[in-house]
GUVODREN-973532 format. One record per residue: x, y, z of N, C-alpha, C, CB in turn. Coordinates in pm, whole numbers, plus 32768, in hexadecimal, padded with zeros to 4 digits. Glycine has a CB too. Example, Ala and Ser with C-alpha at 12.3 -4.5 7.8 and 13.67 -1.06 7.14 Angstrom:
85277DC7830C84CE7E3E830C85287EB6830C846B7E418389 85057F1F82C485577F9682CA850A8003831385807FC4823C 
This chain:
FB33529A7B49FB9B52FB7B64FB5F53867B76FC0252FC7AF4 FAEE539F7B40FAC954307B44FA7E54117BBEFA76547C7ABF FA3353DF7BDFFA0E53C27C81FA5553EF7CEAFA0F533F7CA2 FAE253C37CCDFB1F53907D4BFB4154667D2BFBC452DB7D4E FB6854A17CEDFB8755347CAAFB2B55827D03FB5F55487BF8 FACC554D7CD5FA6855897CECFA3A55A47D90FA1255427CA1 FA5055537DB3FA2F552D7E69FA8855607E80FA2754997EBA FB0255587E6EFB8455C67EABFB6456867E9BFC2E559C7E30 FB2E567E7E17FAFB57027E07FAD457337E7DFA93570A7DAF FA7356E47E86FA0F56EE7ED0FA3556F57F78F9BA567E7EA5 FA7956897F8AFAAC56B48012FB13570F802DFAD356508050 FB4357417FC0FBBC57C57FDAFB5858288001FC2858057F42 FAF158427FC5FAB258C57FB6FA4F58D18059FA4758C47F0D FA525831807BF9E7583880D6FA4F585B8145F98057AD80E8 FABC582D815BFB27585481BFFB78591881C4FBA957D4818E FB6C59278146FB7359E8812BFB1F5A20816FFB4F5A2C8094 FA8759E18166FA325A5D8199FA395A358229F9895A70815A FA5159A6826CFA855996831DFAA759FF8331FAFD59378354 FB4B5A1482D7FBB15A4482EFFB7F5AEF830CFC155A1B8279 FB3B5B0782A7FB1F5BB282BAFAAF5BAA8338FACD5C10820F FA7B5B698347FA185B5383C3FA605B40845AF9BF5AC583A3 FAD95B17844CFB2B5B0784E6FB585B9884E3FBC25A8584F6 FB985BB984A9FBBB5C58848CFB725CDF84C6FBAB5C6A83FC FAD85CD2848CFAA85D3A84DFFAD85D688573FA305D1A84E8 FAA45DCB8598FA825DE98607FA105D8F8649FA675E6885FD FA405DA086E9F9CB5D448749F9795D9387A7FA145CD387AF F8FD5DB18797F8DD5E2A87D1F8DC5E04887EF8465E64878C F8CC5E6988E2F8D65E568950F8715DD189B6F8C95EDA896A F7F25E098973F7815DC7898EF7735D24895BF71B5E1E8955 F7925D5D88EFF7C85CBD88B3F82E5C658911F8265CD2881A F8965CA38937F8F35C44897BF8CD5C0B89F4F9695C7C8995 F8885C908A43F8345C4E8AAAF7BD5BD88AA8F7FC5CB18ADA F7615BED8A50F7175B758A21F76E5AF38A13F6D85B95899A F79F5AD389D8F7E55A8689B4F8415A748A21F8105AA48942 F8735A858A83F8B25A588AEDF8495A118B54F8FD5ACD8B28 F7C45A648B66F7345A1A8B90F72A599E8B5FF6B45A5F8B5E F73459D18AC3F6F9594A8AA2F72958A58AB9F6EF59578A22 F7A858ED8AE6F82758728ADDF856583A8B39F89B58918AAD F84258878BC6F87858848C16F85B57E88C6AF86058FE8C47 F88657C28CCEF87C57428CE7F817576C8D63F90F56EB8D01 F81B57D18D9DF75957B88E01F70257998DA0F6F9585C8E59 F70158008CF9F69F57E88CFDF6AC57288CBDF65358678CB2 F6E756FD8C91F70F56768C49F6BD56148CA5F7C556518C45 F6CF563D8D43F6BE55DD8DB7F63155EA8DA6F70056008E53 F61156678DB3F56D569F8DC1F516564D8D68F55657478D8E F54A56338CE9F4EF56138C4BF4FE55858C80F53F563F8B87 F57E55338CA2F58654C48CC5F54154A08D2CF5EC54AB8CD1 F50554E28DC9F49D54CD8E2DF42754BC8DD1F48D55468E9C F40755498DA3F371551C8D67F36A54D28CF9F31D55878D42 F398548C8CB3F37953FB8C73F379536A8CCFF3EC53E68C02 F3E553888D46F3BE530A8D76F34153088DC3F42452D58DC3 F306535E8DDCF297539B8E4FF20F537A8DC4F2BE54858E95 F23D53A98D79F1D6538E8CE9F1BC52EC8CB6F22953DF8C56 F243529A8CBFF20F52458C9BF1E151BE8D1BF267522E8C30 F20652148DA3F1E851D38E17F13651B18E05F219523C8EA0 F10A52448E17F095523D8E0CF037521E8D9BF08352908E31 F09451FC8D09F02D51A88CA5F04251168CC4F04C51C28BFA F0A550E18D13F0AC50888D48F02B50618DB4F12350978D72 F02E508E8E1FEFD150658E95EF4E508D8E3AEFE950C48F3F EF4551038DBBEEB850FE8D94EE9650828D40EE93517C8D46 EEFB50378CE0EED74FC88C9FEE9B4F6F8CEAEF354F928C65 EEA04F3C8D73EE654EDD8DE6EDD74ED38DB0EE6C4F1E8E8F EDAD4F6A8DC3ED104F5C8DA7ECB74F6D8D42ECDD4F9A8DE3 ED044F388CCBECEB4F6B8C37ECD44EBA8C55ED784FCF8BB2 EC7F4EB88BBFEC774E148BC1ECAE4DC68B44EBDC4DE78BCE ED014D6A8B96ED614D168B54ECFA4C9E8B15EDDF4CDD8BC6 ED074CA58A8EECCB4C368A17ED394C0589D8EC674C74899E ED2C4B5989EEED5E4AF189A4ECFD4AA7894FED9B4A9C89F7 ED3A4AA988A4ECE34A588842ED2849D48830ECCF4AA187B1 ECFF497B8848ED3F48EE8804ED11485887DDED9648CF8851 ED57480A87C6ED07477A87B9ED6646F987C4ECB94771871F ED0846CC87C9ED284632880AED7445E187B6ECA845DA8828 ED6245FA872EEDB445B486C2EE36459A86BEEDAA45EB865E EE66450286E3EEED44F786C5EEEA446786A1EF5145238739 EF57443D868DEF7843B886A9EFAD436786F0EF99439F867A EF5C431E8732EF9342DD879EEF77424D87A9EF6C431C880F EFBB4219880DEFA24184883FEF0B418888B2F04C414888A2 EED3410E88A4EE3140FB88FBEE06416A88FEEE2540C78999 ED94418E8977ED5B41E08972ED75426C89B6ED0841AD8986 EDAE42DA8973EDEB435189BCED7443AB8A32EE2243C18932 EDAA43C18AD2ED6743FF8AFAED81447D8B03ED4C43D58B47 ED2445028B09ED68457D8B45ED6F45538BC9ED1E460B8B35 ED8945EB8BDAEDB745F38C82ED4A45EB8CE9EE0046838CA7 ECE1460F8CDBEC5846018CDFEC4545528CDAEC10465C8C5B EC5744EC8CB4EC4C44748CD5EBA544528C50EC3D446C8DA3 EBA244BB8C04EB2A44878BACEB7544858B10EA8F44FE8BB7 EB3144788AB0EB6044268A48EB7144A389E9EAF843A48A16 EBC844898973EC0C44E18927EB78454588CDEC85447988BA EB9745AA88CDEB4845F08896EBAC462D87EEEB1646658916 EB334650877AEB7746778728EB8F47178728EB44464386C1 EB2C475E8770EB4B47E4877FEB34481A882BEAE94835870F EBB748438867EBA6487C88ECEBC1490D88E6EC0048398953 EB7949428955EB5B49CD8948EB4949E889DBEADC49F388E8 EBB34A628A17EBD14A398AD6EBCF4ADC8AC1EC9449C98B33 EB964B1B8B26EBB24BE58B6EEB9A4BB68BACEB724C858B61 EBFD4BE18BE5EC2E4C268CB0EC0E4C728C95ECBF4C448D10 EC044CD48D37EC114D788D53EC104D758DFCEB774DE48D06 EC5F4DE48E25EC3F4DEE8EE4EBBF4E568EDAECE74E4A8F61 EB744E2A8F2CEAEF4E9E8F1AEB134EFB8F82EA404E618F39 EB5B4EE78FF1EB784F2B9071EBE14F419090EB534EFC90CE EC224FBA90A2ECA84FD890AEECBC4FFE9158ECCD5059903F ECDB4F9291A0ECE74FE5922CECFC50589242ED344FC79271 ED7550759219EDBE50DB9228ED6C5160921AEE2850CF91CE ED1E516091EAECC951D991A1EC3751F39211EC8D519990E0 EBF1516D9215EB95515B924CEB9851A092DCEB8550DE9242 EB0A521A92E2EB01525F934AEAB45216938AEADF52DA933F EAB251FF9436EA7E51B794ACE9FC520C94E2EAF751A89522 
């Protein structure tokens, strides 16, 4: 019971000082900022450059090199092949990478 007292305390007092905080004055400069900050060009703007951001960690992951750890261990019926057509291994270990990015590559 004094908990529950207590947290109410607590949130009355935290909602008073809101309260004297909406109250102030808003200075000029302030309002302008804050219309910047809010405004929906710029919303669109922040929203272009993340998709443009994660475009290009995209096309950069291509040439980063992709590592798979794994193994052959399971249970199965006869003799399991990989895809590879040779016989089960207990530890596989595969990197890719593109070494050459056309796109980039000067002639």
């Amino acid at each position: 019971m004094r908990r529950v007292i207590a947290l109410a305390g607590l949130f009355l007092m935290s909602n008073i000082s809101l309260l004297n905080a909406q109250n102030a004055p808003l200075p000029f400069r302030t309002a302008i900022e804050l219309a910047l900050k809010n405004s929906a060009a710029t919303a669109i703007g922040r929203a272009e450059t993340q998709r443009v951001k994660a475009g290009y960690s995209q096309s950069r992951d291509l040439f980063l090199p992709q590592v798979t750890i794994g193994s052959g261990l399971a249970f199965s019926y006869g003799f399991p092949l990989s895809l590879e057509g040779s016989a089960p291994s207990i530890f596989n270990f595969n990197a890719q990478e593109y070494l050459l990015n056309p796109h980039n590559a000067s002639s």
